[in-house]
Structure formats: structure tokens, C-alpha cells
BALOBA-1460 file (C-alpha; in Angstrom, 3 decimals):
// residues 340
<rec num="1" residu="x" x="199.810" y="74.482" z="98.574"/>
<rec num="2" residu="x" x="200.004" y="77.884" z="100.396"/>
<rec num="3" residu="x" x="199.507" y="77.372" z="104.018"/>
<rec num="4" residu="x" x="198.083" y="79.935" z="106.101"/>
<rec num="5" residu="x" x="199.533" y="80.929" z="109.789"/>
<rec num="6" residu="x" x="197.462" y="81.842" z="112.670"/>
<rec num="7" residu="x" x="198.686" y="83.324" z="115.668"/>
<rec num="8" residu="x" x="197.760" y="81.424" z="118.359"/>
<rec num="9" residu="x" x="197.111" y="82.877" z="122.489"/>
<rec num="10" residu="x" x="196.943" y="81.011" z="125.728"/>
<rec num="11" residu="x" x="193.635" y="80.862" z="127.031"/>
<rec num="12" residu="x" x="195.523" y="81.635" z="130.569"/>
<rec num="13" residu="x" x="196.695" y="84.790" z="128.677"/>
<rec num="14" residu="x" x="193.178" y="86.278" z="128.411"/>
<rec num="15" residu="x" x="191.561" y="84.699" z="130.849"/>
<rec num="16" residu="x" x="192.141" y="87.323" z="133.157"/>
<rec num="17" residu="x" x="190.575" y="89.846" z="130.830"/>
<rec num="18" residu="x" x="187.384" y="88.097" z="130.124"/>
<rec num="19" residu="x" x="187.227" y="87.347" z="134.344"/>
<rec num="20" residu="x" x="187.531" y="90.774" z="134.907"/>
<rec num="21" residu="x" x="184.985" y="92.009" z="132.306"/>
<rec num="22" residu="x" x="182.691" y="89.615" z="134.128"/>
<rec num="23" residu="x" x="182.874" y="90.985" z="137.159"/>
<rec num="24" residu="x" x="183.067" y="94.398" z="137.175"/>
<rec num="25" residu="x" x="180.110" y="94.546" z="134.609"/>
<rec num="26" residu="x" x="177.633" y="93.385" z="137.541"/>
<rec num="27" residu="x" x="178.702" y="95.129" z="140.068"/>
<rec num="28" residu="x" x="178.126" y="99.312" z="140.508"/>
<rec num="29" residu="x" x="175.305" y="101.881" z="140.409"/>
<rec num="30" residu="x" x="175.306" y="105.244" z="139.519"/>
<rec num="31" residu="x" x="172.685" y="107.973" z="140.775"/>
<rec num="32" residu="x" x="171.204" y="109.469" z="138.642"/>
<rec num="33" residu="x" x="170.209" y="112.229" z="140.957"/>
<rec num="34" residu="x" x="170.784" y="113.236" z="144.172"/>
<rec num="35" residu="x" x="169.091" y="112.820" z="147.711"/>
<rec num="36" residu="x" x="166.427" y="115.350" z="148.331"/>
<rec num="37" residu="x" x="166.662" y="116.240" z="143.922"/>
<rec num="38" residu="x" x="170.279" y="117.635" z="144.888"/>
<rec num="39" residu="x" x="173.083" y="116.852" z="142.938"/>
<rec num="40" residu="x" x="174.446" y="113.446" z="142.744"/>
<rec num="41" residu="x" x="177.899" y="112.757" z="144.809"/>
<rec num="42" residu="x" x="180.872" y="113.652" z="142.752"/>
<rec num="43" residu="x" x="183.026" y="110.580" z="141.601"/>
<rec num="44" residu="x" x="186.229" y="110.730" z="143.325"/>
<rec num="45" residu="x" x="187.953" y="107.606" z="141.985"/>
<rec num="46" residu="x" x="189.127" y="108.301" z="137.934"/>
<rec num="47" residu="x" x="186.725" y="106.736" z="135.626"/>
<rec num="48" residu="x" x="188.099" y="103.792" z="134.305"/>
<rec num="49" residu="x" x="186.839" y="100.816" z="132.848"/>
<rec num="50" residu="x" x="187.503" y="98.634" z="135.127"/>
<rec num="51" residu="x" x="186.412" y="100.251" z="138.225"/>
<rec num="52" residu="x" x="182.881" y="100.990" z="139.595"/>
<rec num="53" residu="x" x="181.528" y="104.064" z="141.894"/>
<rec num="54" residu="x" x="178.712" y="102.683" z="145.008"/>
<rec num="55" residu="x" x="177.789" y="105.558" z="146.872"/>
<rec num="56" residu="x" x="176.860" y="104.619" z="150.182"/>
<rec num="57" residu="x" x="173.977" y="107.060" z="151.233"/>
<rec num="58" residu="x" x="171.237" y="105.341" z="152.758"/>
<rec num="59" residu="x" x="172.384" y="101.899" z="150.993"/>
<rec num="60" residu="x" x="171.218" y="98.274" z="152.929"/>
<rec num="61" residu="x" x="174.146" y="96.689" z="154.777"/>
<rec num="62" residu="x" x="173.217" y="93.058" z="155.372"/>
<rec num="63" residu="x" x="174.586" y="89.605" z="156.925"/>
<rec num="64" residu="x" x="172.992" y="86.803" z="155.762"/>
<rec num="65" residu="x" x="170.058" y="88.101" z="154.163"/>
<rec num="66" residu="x" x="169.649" y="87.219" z="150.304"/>
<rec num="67" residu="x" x="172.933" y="85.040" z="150.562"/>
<rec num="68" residu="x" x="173.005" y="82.488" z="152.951"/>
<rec num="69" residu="x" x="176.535" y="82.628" z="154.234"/>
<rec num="70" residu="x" x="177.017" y="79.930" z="156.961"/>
<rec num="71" residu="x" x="180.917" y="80.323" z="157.367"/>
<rec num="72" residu="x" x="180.301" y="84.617" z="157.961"/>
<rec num="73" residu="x" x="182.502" y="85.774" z="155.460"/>
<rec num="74" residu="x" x="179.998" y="87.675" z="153.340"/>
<rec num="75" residu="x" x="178.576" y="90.802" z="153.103"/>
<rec num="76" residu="x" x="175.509" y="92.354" z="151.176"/>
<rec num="77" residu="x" x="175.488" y="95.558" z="150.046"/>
<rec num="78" residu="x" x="172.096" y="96.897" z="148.746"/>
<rec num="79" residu="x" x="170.855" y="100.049" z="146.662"/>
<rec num="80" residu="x" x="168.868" y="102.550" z="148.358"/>
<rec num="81" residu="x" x="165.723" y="101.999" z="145.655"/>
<rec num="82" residu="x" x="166.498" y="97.963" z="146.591"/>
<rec num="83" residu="x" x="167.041" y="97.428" z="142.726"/>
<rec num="84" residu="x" x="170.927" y="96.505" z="142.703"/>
<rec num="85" residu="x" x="173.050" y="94.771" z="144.833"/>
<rec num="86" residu="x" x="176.777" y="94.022" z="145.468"/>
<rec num="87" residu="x" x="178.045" y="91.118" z="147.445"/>
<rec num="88" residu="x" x="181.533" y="91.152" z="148.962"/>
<rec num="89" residu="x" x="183.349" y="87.550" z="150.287"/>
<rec num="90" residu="x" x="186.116" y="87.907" z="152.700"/>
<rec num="91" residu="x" x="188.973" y="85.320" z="152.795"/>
<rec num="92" residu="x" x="187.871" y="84.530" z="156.578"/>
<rec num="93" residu="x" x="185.317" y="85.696" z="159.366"/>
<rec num="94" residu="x" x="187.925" y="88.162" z="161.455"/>
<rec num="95" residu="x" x="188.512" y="90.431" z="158.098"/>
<rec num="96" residu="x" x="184.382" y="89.720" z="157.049"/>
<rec num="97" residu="x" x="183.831" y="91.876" z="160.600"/>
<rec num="98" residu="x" x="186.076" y="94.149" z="160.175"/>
<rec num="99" residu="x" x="185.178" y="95.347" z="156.561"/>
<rec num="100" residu="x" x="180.922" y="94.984" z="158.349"/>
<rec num="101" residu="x" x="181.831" y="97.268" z="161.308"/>
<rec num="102" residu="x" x="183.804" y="99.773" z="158.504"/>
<rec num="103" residu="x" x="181.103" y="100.068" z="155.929"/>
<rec num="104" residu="x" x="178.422" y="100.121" z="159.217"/>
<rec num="105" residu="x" x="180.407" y="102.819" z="160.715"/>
<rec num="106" residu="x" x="180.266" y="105.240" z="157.320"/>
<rec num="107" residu="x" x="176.852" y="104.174" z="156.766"/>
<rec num="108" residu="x" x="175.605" y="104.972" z="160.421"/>
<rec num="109" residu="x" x="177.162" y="108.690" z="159.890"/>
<rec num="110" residu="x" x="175.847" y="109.203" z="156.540"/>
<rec num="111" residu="x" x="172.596" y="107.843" z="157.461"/>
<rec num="112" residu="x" x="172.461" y="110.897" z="160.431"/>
<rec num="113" residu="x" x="173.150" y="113.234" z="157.978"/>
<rec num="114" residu="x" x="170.509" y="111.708" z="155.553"/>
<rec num="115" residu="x" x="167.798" y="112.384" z="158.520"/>
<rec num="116" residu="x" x="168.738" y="115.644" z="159.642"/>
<rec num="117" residu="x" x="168.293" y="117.042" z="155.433"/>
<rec num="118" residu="x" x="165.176" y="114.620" z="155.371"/>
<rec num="119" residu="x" x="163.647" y="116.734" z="158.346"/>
<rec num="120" residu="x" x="163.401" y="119.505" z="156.094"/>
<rec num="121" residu="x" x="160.610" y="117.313" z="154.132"/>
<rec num="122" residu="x" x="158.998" y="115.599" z="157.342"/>
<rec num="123" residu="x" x="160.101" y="118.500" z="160.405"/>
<rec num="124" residu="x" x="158.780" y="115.968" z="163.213"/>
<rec num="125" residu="x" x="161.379" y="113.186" z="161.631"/>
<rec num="126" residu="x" x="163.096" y="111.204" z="164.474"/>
<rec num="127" residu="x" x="164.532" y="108.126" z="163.174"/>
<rec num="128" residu="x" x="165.595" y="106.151" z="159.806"/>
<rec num="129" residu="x" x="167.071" y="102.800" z="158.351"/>
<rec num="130" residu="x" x="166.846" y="99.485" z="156.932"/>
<rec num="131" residu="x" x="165.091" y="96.941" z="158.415"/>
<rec num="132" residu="x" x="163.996" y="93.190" z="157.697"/>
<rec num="133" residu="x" x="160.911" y="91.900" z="157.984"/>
<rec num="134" residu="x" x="158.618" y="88.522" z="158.459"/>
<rec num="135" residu="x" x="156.238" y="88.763" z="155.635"/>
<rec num="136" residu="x" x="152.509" y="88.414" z="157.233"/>
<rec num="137" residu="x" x="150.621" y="85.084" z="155.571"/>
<rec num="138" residu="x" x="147.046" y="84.504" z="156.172"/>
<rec num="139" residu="x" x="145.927" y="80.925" z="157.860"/>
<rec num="140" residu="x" x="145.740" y="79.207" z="154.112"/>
<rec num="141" residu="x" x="149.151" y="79.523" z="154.064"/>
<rec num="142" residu="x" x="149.958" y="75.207" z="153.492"/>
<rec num="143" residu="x" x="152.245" y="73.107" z="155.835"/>
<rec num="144" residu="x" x="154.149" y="72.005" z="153.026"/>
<rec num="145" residu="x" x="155.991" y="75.757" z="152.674"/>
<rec num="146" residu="x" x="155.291" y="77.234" z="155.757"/>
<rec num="147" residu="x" x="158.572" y="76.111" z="156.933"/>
<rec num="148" residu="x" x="160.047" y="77.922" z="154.056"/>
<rec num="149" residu="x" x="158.033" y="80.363" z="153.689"/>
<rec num="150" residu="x" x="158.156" y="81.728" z="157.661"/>
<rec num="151" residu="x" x="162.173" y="81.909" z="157.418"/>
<rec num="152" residu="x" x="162.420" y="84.231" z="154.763"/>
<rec num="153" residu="x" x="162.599" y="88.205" z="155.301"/>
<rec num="154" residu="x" x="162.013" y="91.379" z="153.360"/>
<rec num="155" residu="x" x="164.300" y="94.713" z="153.352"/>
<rec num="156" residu="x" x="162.187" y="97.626" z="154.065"/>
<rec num="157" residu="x" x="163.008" y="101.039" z="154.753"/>
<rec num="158" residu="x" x="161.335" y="102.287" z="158.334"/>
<rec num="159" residu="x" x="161.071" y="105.872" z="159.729"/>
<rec num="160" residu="x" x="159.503" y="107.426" z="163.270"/>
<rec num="161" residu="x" x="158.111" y="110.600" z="163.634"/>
<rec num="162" residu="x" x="156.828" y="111.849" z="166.401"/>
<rec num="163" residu="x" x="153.476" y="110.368" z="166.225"/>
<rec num="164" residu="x" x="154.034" y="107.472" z="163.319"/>
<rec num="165" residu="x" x="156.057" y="104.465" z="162.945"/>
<rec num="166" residu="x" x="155.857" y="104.354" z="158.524"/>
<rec num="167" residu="x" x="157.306" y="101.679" z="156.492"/>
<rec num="168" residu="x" x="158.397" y="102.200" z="153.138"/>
<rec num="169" residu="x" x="159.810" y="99.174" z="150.264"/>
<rec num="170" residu="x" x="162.772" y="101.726" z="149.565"/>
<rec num="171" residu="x" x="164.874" y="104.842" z="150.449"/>
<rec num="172" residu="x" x="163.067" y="107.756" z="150.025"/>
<rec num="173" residu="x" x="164.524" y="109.637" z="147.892"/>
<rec num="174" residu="x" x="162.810" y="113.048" z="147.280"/>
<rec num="175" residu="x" x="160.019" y="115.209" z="149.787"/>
<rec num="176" residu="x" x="156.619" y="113.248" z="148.289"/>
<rec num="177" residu="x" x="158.515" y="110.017" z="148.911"/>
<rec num="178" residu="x" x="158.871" y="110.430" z="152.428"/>
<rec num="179" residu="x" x="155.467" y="111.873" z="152.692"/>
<rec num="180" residu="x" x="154.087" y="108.769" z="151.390"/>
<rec num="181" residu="x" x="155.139" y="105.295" z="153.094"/>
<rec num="182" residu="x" x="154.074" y="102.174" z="151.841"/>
<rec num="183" residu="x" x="152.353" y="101.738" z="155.427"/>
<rec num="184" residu="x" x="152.118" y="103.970" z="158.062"/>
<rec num="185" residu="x" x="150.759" y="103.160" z="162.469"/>
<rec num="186" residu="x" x="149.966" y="105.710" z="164.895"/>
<rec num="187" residu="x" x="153.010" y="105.031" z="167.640"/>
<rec num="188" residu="x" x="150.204" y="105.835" z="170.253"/>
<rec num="189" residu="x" x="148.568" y="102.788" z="169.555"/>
<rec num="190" residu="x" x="152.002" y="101.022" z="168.830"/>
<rec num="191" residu="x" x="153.164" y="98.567" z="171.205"/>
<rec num="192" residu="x" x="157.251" y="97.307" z="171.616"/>
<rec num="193" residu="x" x="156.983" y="93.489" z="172.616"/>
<rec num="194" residu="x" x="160.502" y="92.244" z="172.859"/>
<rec num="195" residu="x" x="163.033" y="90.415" z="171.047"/>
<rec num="196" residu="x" x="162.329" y="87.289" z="168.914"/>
<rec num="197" residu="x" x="163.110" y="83.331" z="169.812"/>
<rec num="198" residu="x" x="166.750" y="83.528" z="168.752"/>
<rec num="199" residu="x" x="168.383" y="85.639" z="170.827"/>
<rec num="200" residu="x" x="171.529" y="85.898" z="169.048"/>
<rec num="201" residu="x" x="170.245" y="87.690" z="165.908"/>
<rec num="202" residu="x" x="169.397" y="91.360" z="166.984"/>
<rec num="203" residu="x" x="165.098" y="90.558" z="166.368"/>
<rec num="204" residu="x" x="162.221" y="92.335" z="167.580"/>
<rec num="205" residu="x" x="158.797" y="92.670" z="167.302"/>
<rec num="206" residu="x" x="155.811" y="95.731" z="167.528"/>
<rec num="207" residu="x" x="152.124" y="95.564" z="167.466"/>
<rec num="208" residu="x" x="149.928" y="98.351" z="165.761"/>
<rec num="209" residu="x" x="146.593" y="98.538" z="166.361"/>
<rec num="210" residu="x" x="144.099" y="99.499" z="163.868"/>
<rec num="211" residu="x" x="140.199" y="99.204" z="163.169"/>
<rec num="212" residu="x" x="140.844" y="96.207" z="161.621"/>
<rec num="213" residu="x" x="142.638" y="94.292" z="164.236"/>
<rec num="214" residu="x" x="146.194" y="93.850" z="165.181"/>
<rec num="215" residu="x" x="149.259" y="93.956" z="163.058"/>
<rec num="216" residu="x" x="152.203" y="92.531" z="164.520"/>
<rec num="217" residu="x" x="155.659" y="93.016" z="162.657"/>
<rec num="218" residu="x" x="158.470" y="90.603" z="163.340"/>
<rec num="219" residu="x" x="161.709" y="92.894" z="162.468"/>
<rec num="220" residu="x" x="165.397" y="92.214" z="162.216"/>
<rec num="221" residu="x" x="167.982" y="94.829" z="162.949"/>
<rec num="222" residu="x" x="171.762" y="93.915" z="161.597"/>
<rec num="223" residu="x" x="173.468" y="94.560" z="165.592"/>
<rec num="224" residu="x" x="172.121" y="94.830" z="168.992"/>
<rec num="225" residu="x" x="173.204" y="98.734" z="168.822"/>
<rec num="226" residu="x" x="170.564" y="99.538" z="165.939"/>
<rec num="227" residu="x" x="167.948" y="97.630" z="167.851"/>
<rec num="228" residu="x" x="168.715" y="99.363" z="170.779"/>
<rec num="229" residu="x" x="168.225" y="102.392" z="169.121"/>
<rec num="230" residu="x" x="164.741" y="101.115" z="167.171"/>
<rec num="231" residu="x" x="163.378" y="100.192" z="170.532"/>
<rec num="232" residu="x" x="164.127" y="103.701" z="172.180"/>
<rec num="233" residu="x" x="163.174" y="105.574" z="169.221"/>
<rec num="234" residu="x" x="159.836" y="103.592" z="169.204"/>
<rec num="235" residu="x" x="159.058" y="103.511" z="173.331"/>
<rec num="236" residu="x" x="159.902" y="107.316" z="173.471"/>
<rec num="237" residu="x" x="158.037" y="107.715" z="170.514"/>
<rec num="238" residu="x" x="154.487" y="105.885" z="171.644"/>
<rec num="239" residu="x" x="155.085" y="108.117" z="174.843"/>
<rec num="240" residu="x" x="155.412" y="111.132" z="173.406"/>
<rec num="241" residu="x" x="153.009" y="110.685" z="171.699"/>
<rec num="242" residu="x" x="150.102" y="109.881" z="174.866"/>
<rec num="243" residu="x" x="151.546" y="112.981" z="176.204"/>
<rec num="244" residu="x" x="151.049" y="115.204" z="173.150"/>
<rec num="245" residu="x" x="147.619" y="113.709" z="172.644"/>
<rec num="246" residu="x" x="146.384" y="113.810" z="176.677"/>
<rec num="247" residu="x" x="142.973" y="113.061" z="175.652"/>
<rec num="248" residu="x" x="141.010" y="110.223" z="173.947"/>
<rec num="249" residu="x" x="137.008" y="110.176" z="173.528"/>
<rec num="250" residu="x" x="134.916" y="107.536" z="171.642"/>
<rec num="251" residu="x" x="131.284" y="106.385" z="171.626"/>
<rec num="252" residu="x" x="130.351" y="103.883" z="173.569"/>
<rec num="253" residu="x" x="127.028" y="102.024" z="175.043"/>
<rec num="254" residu="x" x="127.126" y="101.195" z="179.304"/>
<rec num="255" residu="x" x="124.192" y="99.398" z="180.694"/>
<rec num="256" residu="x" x="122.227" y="100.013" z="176.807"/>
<rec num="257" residu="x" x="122.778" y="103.149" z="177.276"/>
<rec num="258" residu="x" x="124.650" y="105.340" z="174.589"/>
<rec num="259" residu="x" x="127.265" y="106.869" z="176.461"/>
<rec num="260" residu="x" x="130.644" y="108.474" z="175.736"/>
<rec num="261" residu="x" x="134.266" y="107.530" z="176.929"/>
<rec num="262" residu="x" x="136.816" y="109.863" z="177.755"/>
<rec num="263" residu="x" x="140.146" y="108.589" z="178.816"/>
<rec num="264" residu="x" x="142.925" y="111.174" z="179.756"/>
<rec num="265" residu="x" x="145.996" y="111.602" z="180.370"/>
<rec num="266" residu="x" x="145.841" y="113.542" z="184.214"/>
<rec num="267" residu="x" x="142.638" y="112.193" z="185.198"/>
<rec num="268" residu="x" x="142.001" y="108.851" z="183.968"/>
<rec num="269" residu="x" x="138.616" y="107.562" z="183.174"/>
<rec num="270" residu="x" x="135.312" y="109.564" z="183.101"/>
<rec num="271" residu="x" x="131.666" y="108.111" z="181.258"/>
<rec num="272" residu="x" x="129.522" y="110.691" z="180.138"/>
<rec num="273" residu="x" x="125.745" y="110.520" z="179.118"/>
<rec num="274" residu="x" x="125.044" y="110.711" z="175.537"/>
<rec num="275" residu="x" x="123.340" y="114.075" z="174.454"/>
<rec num="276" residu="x" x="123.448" y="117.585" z="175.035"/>
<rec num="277" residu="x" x="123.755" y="117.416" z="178.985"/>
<rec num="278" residu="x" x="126.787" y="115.405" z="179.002"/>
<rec num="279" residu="x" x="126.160" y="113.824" z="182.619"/>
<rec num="280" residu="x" x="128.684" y="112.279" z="184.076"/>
<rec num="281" residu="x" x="127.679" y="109.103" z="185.079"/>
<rec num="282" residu="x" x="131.157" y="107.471" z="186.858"/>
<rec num="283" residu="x" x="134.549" y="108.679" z="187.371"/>
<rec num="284" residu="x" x="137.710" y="106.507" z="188.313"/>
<rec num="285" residu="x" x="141.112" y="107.765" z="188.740"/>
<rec num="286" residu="x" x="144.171" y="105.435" z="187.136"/>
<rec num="287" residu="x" x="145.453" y="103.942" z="190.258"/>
<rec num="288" residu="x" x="141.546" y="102.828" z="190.563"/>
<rec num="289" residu="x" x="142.095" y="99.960" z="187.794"/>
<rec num="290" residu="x" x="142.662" y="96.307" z="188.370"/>
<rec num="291" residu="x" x="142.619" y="94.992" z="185.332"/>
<rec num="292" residu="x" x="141.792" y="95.627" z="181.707"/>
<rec num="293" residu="x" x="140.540" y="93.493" z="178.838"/>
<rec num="294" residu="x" x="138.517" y="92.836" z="175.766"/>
<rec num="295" residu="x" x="136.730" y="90.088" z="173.618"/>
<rec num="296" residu="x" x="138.935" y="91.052" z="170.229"/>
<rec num="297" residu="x" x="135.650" y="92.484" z="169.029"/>
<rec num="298" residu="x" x="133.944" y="95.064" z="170.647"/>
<rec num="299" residu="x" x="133.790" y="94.881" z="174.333"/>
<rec num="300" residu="x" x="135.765" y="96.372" z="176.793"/>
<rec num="301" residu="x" x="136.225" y="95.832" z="180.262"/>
<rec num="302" residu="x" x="137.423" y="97.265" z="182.969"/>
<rec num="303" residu="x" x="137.949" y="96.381" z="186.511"/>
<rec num="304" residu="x" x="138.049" y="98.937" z="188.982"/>
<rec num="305" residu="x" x="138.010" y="96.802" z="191.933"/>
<rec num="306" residu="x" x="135.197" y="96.600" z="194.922"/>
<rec num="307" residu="x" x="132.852" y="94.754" z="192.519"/>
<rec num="308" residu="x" x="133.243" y="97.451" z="190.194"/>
<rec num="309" residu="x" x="133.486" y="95.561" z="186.904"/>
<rec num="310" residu="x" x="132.688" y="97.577" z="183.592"/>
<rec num="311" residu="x" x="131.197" y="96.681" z="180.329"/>
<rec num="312" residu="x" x="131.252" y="98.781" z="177.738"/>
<rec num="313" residu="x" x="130.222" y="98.648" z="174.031"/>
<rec num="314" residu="x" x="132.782" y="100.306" z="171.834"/>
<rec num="315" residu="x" x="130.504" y="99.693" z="168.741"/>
<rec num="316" residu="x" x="133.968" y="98.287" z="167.017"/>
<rec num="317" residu="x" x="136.951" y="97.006" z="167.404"/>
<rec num="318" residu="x" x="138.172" y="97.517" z="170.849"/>
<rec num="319" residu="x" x="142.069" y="97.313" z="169.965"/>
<rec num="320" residu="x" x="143.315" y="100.630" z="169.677"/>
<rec num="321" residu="x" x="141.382" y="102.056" z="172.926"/>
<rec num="322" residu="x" x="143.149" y="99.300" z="174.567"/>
<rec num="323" residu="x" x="147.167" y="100.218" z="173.401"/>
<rec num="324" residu="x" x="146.305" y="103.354" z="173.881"/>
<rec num="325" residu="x" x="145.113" y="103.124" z="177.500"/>
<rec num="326" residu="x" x="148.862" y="100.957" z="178.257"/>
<rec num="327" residu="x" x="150.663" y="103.620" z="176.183"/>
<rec num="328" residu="x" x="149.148" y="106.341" z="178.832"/>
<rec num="329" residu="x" x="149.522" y="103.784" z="181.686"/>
<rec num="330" residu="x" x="153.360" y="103.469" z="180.686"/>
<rec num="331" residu="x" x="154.157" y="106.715" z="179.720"/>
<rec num="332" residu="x" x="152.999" y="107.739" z="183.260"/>
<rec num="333" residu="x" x="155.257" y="105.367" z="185.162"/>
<rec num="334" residu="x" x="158.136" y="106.169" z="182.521"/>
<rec num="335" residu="x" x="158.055" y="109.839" z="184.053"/>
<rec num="336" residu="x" x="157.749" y="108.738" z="187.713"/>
<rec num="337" residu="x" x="160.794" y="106.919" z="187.037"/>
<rec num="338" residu="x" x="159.489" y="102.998" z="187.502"/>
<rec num="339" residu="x" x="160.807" y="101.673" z="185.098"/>
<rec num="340" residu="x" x="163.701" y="99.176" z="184.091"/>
């Protein structure tokens, strides 16, 4: 009987190989173009097989995000159109940190350079970078996943211009991306309303008023630094922008009468009758007000002391008139100095 030999390898002999195939496989994107349609970054590393290029403009540094990593030894690295990700495992916290502050360093300066050639597409540009989010849930949202549901986040990209705060679900990557955000809030009738519950996770929150009512966004920056910088970028932003406007009119009804509003910058409040003569029925400087308020619908009021309590109809949602009266209040004790 013939008998047949076969050779014969340890599986610890190949292991390695199909380990390595394994990894490397999932792990890597390439651009296919570059930022702003220029060319893509040149590969400096040789192309191998086992070796993978992640360039790091405008990618999504992260701690704790998709991963839950209760012993801090992993990072999250995320592609700029939030398609791909690469997570990285230290052997201990101290060397997790150090490779975080590393890749947060490089990203912080390419990031810089990424908004300075983005201004060419959006000239009143002022700040960029990854944020995470709350998602919003409506009041049908049941008590068996709330708990779940509430802790979770979403990665969105967020910009400031001079007079918008714009949200977008990734990097923009060419001139009509970063001309059209997902969602997009006039900073004048933006508010900054402080940090969140757990004050050792960099969180923060802003209100945007629109015609439809409030929208608060509960936000998550990855250090104190970048919310330091989120919070300036916004405040100076909302003040700028009272400044640039000066000037804010609506319709109104006073008394039944049809009236018009004008709130400004220099010389506060002034009603004028409805019409052609344009009468002007009060006048009140700012120091003049007491207090301010509205019924979340369409009434505002406003107390100028001395019995002087004011009604007026705003035929619609009263919100925005309202942040946009504490933007000019604030951005007028910002630049007499009275502030914090």
C-alpha cells in the first residue's frame, strides 16, 4: 500500500500571520481626495502590506465615546466623513495620556490650518472641530430606555462664523459642504449656559432660539482647553454679532394697538405707532429696565420700573426678541468691562 506524506505546520507557526492579516485589514483609510478638492496627502511610510496610512486632518479624537473604556487606556480615532474608525489600547493609563495629548497636539495644529484654507470657502469662518452631542427626544420618549437612551452621544462636526453657530454630521470636505450645515442658529439669538452636571467631563450647553421655540444642545468637548475655547468663540461670537446688527424691529400690538418695536443697540427701547406717521409713543433707555419676561408664546413684558409695566403682543413666538435683548444687554457690559 503506497502511503502518502503530508507536511505538517504548527498552528503557533502561522498563527501570527493569520493575527496579523486580521488586524491590519480593519484598520486604515485612504482619501480619496484632498481637503478643499486638493490633492490627497502623500504617503510617507513605504506601502507594504502590512502597514496602513490614517491621515489625521480634521479626524475625531475621542475618550470614551463609542468604546466604553472604564480603566482609560483607550483611544478612538475617527474619519473625518465619520465612516471608519480606529481604536488604539494602551498597556496602562500614564502611556493612554500621553499617546491622547500627542495625537491632540497634531490634530489641534492641523485643525488651524484646516480653518484658515476653509476661510477661503466661508471668509467670516472663526472656529472648527468635533463635538459630541445629547440627541434631543420628544416627551414620548418611554421610561424604560430613557436611562439609556439620555447617556448616549453623537459626533458632530461644529463651526462659528461670525454671525452662526452651524452643525454639520461630518468634516466638510469641499466649499458647498461648508456652505451647507446640517443645522445652522443665528449666534445673536444664541445663548452659552454653562457646563453640564458632571463637572469632570469638559460638558456644556447653548440655547438657540428660533420661531419655533428653544433648542438647547447639551455638548461634550474632549478637555477643558477646547471648551474653553468653544465658549469664547461662541460668547465673542453672540456679541459680535449684537454689535454688527445694532438694530432689531418687529411688529407688535401695545394697548390693541398695532405698534412697532425697535430695540437698539445705543439707545435701547423705542414703540412706534403703526402707519405712515411712525409716532413714537414711549421711549426707555437700557438702564430704565427692571426686569424682562415672557409667557413662551407670544407676550412680552417688560418692566421699566415706577409702575411702568409693558405688555406687548409679538404676534409669535417671543423667544428670539428675548436672547437677543440679553445678547445686547451683555455685550454692553462685556465692553464696559463688568464682567467675570
Amino acid at each position: 500500500m503506497e502511503k502518502r506524506w503530508r507536511k505538517i505546520k504548527y498552528l503557533r507557526e502561522v498563527t501570527p500571520y493569520f493575527r496579523k492579516a486580521s488586524i491590519i485589514s480593519e484598520v486604515g483609510w485612504e482619501l480619496q481626495r484632498g481637503f478643499l478638492s486638493g490633492a490627497p496627502p502623500a504617503v510617507r511610510s513605504p506601502q507594504r502590506a502590512d502597514t496602513r496610512y490614517l491621515p489625521l486632518q480634521l479626524c475625531h479624537l475621542a475618550r470614551g465615546f463609542k468604546y466604553p473604556d472604564p480603566e482609560g487606556r483607550t483611544l478612538e480615532l475617527h474619519s473625518p466623513d465619520a465612516v471608519h474608525s480606529c481604536v488604539l489600547r494602551a498597556t496602562d493609563p500614564a502611556e493612554a495620556a500621553a499617546w491622547f495629548n500627542t495625537l491632540h497636539s497634531a490634530l489641534s495644529a492641523l485643525t488651524t490650518a484646516a480653518l484658515h484654507e476653509a476661510a477661503r470657502a466661508i471668509p467670516d469662518l472663526r472656529h472648527i472641530g468635533w463635538l459630541l452631542r445629547r440627541p434631543r427626544f420628544e416627551n414620548n420618549l418611554s421610561s424604560s430606555d430613557s436611562s439609556e437612551e439620555l447617556d448616549r452621544w453623537n459626533s458632530v462636526f461644529a463651526a462659528v462664523t461670525d454671525s452662526e453657530f452651524r452643525i454639520y454630521e461630518s468634516a466638510p470636505w469641499s466649499g458647498e459642504a461648508w456652505r451647507t450645515p446640517a443645522e445652522a442658529y443665528a449666534l445673536i439669538a444664541t445663548r452659552l449656559v454653562g457646563s453640564g452636571t458632571r463637572a469632570e467631563l469638559p460638558e456644556f450647553s447653548i440655547r438657540c432660539a428660533t420661531a419655533e421655540g428653544v433648542i438647547t444642545h447639551r455638548l461634550r468637548a474632549e478637555t477643558h482647553r477646547d471648551l474653553a475655547a468653544w465658549a469664547k468663540s461662541l460668547v465673542n461670537g453672540s456679541h459680535a454679532s449684537a454689535v454688527t446688527q445694532r438694530e432689531l424691529v418687529c411688529r407688535c400690538a401695545w394697548k390693541g394697538r398695532p405698534a412697532q418695536l425697535v430695540i437698539h443697540y445705543e439707545n435701547g427701547f423705542t414703540l412706534l405707532e403703526a402707519g405712515t406717521g411712525c409716532r413714537t409713543l414711549w421711549r426707555y433707555a437700557f438702564d430704565r429696565l427692571k426686569n424682562s419676561s415672557d409667557d413662551g408664546n407670544r407676550v412680552l413684558y417688560l418692566d421699566f420700573g415706577d409702575e411702568n409695566n409693558i405688555e406687548l403682543d409679538l404676534e409669535g413666538n417671543p423667544k428670539p426678541i428675548v436672547f437677543i435683548l440679553h445678547n445686547f444687554l451683555s455685550a454692553k457690559i462685556h465692553r464696559l468691562g463688568l464682567y467675570a
